[in-house]
C-alpha positions as CSV (number, residue, x, y, z in Angstrom):
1,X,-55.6,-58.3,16.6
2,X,-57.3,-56.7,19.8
3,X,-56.1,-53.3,21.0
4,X,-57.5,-51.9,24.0
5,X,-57.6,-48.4,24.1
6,X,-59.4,-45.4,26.2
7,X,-59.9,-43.5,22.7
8,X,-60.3,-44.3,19.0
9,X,-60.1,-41.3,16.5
10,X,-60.4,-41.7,12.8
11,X,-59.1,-39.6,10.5
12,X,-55.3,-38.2,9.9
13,X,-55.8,-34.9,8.7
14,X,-55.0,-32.0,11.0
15,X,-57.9,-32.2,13.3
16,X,-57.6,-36.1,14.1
17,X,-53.8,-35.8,14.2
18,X,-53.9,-32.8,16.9
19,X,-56.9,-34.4,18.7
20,X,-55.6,-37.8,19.0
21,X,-51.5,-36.1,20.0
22,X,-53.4,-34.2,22.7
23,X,-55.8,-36.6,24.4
24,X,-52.2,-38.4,24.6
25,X,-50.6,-35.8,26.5
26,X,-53.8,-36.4,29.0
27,X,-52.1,-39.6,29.5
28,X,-55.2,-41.5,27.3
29,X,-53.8,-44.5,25.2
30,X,-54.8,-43.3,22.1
31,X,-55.1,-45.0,18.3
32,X,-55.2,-43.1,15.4
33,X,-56.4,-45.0,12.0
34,X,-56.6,-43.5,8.8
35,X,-58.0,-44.9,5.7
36,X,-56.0,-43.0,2.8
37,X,-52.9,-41.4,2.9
38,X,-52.2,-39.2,6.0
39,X,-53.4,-35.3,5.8
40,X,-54.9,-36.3,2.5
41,X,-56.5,-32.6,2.9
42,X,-60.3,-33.8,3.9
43,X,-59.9,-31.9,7.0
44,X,-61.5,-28.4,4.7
45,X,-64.6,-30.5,4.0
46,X,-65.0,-32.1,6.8
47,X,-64.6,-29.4,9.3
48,X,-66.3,-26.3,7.1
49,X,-63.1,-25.3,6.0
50,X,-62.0,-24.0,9.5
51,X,-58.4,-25.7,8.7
């Protein structure tokens, strides 16, 4: 299936979930995909453990 969106973000730990629920409150049609299990707890590795 084809989805036409203004922004893709992968990843559903806590930094793609808040990025992708806030560039929706801009009024972007977001999509958020996720590989594994949402907040798996990769967001500590990924983001230098700023989480």
């Amino acid at each position: 299936k084809d989805f036409n969106v203004d922004v893709l973000v992968v990843g559903a730990g806590i930094t793609g979930i808040t990025t992708a629920y806030l560039l929706k409150k801009t009024g972007l049609n977001v999509i958020l995909i996720e590989r594994g299990r949402v907040a798996s707890m990769d967001t500590g590795h990924t983001t230098a453990h700023l989480a």
